[in-house]
C-alpha positions in Angstrom: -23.0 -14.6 57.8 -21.0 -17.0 59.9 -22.3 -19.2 62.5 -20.8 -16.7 65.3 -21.1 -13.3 64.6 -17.3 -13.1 66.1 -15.9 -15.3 63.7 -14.2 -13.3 60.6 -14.7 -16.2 58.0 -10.6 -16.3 57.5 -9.9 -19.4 60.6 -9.4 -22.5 59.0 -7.7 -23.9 56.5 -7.4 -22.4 53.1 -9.2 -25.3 51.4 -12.7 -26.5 50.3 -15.0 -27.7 53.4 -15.2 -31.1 52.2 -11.5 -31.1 52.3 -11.0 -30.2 55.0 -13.9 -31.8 57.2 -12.3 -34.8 55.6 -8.7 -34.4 57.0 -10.6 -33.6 60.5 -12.1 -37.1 60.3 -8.8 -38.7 59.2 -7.1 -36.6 62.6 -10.1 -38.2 65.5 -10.1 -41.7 63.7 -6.3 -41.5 64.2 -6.3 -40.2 67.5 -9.1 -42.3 68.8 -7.4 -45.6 67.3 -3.8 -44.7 68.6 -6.1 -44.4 72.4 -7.3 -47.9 71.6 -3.9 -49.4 70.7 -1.6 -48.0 73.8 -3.0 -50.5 76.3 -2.8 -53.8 73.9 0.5 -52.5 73.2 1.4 -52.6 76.5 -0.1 -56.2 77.2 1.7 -57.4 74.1 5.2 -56.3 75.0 4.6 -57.8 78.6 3.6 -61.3 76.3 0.5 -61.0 77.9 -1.1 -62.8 75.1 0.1 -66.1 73.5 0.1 -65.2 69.9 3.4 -62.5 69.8 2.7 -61.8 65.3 2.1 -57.7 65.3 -0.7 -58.7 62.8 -2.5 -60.5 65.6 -2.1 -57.1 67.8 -2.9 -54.5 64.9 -6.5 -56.9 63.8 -7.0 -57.3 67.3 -6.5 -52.9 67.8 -8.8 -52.6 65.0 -11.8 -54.9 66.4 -11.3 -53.4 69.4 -11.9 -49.8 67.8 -14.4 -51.2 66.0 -16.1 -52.6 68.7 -15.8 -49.3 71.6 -17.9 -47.6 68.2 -21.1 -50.2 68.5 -20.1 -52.4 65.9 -20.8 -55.9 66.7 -18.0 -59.1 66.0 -19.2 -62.4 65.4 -16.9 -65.3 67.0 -17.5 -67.5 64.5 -15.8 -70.2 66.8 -16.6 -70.0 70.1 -17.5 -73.4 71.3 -19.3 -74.5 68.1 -21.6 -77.4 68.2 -22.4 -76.8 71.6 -26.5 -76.9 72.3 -26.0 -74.2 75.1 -24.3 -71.7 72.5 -26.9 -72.0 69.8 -27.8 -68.1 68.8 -25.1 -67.0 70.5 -21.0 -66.4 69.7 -22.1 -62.4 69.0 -20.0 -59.7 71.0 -22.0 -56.7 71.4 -21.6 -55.1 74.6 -19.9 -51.8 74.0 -17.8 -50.0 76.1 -19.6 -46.8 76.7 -17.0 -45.1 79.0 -14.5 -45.7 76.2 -16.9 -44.7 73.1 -16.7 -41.4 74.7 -13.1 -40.8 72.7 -14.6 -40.6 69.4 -17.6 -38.4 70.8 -15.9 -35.8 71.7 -13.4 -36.1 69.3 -15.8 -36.0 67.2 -17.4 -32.6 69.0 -14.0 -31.2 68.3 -14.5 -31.5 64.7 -17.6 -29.9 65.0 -16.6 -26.9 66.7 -13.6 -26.5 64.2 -16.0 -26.8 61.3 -18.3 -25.2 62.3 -15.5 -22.1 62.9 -14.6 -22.4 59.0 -18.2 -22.7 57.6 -20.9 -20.6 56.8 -24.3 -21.5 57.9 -25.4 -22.8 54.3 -22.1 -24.3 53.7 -22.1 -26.4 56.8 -23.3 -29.2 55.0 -20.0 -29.5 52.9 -17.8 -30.3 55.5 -20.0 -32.4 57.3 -20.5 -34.4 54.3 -16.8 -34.7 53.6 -15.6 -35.7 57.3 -19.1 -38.8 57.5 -17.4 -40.2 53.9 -14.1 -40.3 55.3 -15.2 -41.6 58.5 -17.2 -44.1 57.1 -14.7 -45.4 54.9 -12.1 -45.9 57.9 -14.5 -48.0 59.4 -15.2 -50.0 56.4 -11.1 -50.4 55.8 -10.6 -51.6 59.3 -13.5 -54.0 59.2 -12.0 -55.1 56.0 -8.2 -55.9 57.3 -9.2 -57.1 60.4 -11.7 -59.4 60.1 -10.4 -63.2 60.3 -12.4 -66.6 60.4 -12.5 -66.0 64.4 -14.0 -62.7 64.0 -16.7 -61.9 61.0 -17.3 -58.0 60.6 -20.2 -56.8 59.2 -18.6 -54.7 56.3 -21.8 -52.5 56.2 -22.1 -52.1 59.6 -18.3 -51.5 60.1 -19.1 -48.4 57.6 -22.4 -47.3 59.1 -22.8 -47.7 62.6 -19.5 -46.0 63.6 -21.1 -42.7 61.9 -23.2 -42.6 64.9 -21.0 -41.4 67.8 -19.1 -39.7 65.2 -22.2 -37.9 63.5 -23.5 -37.3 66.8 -20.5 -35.4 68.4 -20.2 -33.4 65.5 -23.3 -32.1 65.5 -23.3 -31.4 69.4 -20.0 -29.6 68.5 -21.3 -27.6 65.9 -24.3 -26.9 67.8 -21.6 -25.7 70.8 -20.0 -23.4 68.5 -23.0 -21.8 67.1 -24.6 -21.3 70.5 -28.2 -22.7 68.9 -30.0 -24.8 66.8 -31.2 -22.3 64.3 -28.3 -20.3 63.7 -26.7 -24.0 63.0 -29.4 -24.8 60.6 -29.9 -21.1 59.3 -33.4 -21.0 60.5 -34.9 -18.2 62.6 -37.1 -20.3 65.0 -38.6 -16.7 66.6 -40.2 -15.4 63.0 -41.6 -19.0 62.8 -43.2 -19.5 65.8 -44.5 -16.0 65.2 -46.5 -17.2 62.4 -48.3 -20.0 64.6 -51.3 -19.5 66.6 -51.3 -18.4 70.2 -52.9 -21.8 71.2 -50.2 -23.3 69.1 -47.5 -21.4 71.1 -48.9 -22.7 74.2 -49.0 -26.5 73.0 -45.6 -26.0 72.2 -44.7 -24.5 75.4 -46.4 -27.3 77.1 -44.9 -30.2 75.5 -41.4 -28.4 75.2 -41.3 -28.1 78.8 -42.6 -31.5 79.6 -40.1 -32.5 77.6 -37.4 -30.5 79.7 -38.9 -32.0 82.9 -38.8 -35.3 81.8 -35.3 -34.9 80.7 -34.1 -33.9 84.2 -36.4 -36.4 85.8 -34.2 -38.8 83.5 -30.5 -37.1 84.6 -31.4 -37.1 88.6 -32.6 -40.5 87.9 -29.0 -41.6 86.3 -27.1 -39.2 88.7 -28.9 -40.6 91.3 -27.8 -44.5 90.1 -24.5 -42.7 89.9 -24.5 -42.1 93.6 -25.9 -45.3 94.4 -23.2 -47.7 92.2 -20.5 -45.6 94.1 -21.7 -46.2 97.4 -21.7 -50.3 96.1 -18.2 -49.8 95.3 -16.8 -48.6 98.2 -18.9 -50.9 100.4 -17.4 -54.0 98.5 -13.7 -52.6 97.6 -12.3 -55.2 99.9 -13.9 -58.2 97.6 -12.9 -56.2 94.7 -9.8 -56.4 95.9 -9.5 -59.6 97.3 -10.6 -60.8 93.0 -7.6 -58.4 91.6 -5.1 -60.4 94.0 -6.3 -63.7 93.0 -6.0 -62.8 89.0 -2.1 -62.2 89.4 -2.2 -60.2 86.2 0.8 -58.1 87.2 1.1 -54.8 87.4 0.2 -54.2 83.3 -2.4 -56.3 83.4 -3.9 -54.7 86.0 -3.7 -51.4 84.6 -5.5 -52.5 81.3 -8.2 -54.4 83.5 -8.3 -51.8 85.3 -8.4 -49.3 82.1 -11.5 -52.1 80.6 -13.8 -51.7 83.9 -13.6 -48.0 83.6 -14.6 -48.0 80.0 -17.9 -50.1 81.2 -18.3 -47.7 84.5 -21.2 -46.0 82.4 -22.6 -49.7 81.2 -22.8 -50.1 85.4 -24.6 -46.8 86.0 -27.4 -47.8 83.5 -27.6 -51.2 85.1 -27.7 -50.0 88.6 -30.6 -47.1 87.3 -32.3 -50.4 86.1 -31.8 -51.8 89.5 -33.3 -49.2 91.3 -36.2 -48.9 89.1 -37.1 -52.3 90.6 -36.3 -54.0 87.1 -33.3 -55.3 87.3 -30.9 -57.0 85.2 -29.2 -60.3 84.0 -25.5 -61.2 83.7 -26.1 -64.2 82.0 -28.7 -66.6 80.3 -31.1 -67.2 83.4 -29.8 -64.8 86.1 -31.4 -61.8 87.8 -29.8 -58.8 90.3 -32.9 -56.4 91.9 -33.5 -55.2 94.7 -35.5 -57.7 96.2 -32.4 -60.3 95.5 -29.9 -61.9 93.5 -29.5 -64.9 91.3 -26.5 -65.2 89.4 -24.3 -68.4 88.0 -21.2 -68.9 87.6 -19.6 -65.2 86.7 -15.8 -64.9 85.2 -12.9 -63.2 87.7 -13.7 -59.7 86.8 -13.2 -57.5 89.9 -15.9 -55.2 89.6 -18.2 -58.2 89.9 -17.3 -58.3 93.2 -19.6 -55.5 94.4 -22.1 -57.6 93.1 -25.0 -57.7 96.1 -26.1 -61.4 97.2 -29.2 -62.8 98.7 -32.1 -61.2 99.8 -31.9 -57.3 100.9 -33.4 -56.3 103.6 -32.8 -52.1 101.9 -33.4 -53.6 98.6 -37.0 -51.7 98.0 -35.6 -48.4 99.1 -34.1 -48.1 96.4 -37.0 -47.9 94.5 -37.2 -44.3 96.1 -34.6 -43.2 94.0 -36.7 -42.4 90.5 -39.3 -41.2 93.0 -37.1 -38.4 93.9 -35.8 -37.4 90.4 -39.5 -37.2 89.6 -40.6 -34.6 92.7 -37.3 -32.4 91.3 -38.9 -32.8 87.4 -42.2 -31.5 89.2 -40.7 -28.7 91.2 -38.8 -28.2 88.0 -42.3 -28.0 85.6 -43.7 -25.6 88.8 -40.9 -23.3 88.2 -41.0 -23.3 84.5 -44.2 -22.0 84.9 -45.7 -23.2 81.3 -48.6 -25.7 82.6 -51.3 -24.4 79.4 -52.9 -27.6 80.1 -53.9 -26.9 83.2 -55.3 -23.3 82.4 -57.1 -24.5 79.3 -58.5 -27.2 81.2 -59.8 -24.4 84.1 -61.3 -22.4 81.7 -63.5 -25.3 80.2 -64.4 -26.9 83.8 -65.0 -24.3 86.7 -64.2 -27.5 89.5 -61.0 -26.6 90.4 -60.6 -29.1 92.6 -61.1 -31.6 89.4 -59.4 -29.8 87.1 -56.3 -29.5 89.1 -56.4 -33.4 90.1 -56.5 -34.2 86.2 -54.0 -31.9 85.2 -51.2 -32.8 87.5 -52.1 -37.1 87.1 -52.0 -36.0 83.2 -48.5 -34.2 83.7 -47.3 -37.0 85.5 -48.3 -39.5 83.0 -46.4 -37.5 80.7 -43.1 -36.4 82.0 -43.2 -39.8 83.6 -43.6 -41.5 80.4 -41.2 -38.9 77.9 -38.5 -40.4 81.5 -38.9 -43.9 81.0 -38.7 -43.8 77.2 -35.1 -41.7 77.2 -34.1 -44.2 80.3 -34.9 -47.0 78.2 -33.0 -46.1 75.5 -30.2 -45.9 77.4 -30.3 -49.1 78.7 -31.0 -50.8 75.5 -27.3 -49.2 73.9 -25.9 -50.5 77.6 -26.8 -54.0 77.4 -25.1 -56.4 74.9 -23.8 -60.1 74.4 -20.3 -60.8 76.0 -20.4 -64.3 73.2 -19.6 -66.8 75.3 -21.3 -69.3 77.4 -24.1 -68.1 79.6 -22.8 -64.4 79.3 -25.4 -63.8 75.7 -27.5 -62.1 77.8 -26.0 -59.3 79.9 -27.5 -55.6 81.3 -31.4 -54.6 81.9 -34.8 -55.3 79.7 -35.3 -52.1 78.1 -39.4 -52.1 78.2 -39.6 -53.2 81.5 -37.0 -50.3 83.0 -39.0 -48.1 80.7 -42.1 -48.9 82.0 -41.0 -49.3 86.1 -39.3 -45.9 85.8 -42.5 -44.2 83.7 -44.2 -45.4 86.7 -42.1 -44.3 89.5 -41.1 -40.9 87.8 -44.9 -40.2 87.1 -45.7 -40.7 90.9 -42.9 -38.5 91.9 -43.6 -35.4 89.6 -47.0 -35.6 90.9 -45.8 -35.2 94.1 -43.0 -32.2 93.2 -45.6 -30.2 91.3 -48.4 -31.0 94.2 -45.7 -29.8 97.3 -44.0 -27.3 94.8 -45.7 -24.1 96.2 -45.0 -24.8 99.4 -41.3 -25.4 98.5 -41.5 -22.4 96.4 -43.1 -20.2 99.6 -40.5 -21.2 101.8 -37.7 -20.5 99.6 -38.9 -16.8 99.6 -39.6 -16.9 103.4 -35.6 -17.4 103.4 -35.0 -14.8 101.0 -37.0 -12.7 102.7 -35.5 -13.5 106.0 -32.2 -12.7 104.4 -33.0 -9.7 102.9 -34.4 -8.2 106.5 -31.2 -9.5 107.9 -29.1 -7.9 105.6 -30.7 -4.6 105.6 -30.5 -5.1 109.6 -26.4 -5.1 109.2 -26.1 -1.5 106.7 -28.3 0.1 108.9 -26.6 -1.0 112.3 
């Protein structure tokens, strides 16, 4: 049986999986390097850099592409023998906005794949497409390495198999339209075999999980908002730093281009922010809400939205996880799976105690399952720019973890505490509807 029941098993190439999952990984490493090159083209041909060889460019392409996957360059040379670079010299922040390109090319070969396979065959063509994948990234960190730039020749074979592994799978999983039809498991028969106190565990957890999952995306979402508002509150200064620069009108197209492929980086960093954590740009520094402390910072325009001194609506911010956490609550309410809680009444007849324990528990919970996926977004957000002070750029992953566990916990105790009177009102307005409705027909 395919992975679709719609799919007639004759799509595809006419050639063996590996083969062919293969020349898919061949096609997004292509596509995604020619992405990376078009802008340093561009620079080079406007001699925006001082060394003109087209080996420079094409090494300098490959870190690049290297580097928007999550593999780290060591400059071996910058400012050596300096006692305030000591540990440092390591380039590791990534550009998440641009490591989208091989994601989803990446869930394009999934999809196609997946089209072409059968469930127990999958394997085949995932296997062939990692090898070839994995081998591109250890070619490139092998020609493009140079005594300014060290490559980690594993790494440059490993870690770029993350996104790419990553999108595949989503893309497979896409195409299949679930997980056990991908993996040729009927989760239903199994779960049939489990107890029924099993079954309720598992719902329990499975939807905490859920909660804390959208407790995470309104908290992110929310940051969204929040860095957007910053932006257009500041554009004049971010202006004002693009006029001073003088890069001309290439320049500023591939600064420009940059920025936007660390817009997600600035998201994560203003989700720290509003957790009340905070985070550095540099070796000593510190943005929260409660003020700013920053050196010396290079002419990058987006720097300019930067807030300074003490803020007066600094700590209101710190409303912002509170909220996501009342819509996870509301969210658990709905859901309608709280096992816990009906266990717990069965065993205690205080329902005044019982209910006070099972929502502070839930909270805990969903709070904590939030600040654990939170912080690991953070932690792939921060990095090392490798020179001077700027080793130490983006949030503290444990503390964001811990201030948004916090805040998140407070707030789903409050959503799944007001959620029945949300819930009554809603169908006060559907009811009022309704009446109103039938009022028209029957006019």
């Amino acid at each position: 049986m395919k992975l679709r029941a719609d799919q007639t098993g004759n799509r595809g190439l006419p050639m063996p999986l590996w083969l062919q999952g293969g020349l898919e990984a061949v096609q997004a490493a292509f596509i995604s390097a020619i992405v990376v090159v078009l802008p340093l083209l561009g620079v080079w041909a406007t001699d925006g850099f001082q060394n003109r060889n087209v080996d420079f460019l094409a090494r300098l392409a490959g870190q690049a592409w290297l580097l928007i996957h999550g593999v780290s360059l060591n400059l071996a040379q910058v400012n050596p023998g300096t006692v305030a670079q000591q540990g440092s010299g390591v380039l590791s922040l990534i550009p998440l906005g641009l490591t989208l390109i091989p994601f989803l090319l990446a869930w394009r070969t999934g999809r196609r794949l997946a089209r072409a396979s059968y469930t127990d065959q999958l394997w085949q063509a995932f296997l062939g497409a990692l090898l070839v994948y994995g081998a591109f990234g250890i070619a490139t960190g092998f020609v493009c390495r140079t005594p300014e730039v060290v490559i980690n020749l594993w790494f440059a074979m490993t870690i770029p198999l993350i996104p790419f592994g990553v999108g595949i799978v989503v893309g497979a999983r896409r195409e299949a339209g679930s997980w056990s039809r991908l993996i040729g498991v009927d989760a239903v028969t199994w779960l049939a075999r489990t107890s029924q106190h099993s079954r309720w565990a598992g719902s329990y957890v499975g939807s905490a999980i859920k909660a804390g999952f959208v407790a995470a995306v309104g908290s992110v979402c929310l940051s969204a908002v929040l860095l957007a508002v910053t932006i257009v509150m500041h554009w004049t200064d971010i202006i004002a730093v693009y006029e001073g620069l003088k890069a001309g009108a290439m320049g500023g197209a591939v600064l420009t281009i940059a920025q936007l492929g660390f817009l997600p980086n600035l998201v994560f960093f203003a989700l720290a922010w509003s957790s009340g954590a905070g985070f550095s740009l540099g070796v000593g520094s510190h943005v929260g809400p409660l003020g700013t402390a920053v050196g010396p910072l290079p002419a990058v325009p987006i720097f300019g939205a930067l807030p300074s001194g003490q803020l007066d609506a600094g700590p209101m911010a710190l409303a912002l996880p509170v909220v996501a956490g009342i819509l996870a609550g509301w969210w658990f309410l709905r859901a309608g799976e709280n096992h816990f809680d009906e266990w717990l009444s069965i065993k205690i007849k205080a329902r005044w105690f019982t209910a006070a324990v099972s929502t502070l528990f839930l909270g805990a919970l969903v709070g904590a399952i939030a600040g654990a996926l939170c912080g690991v977004v953070v932690w792939i957000s921060r990095g090392s720019a490798g020179i001077g002070r700027l080793t130490e750029i983006g949030p503290d992953p444990i503390r964001t973890a811990l201030w948004l566990a916090t805040e998140v916990g407070i707030g789903v105790v409050i959503g799944y505490a007001v959620g029945p009177w949300l819930e009554r009102r809603q169908k006060l307005r559907e009811a009022d509807l309704d009446h109103a409705v039938y009022d028209d027909e029957h006019a």
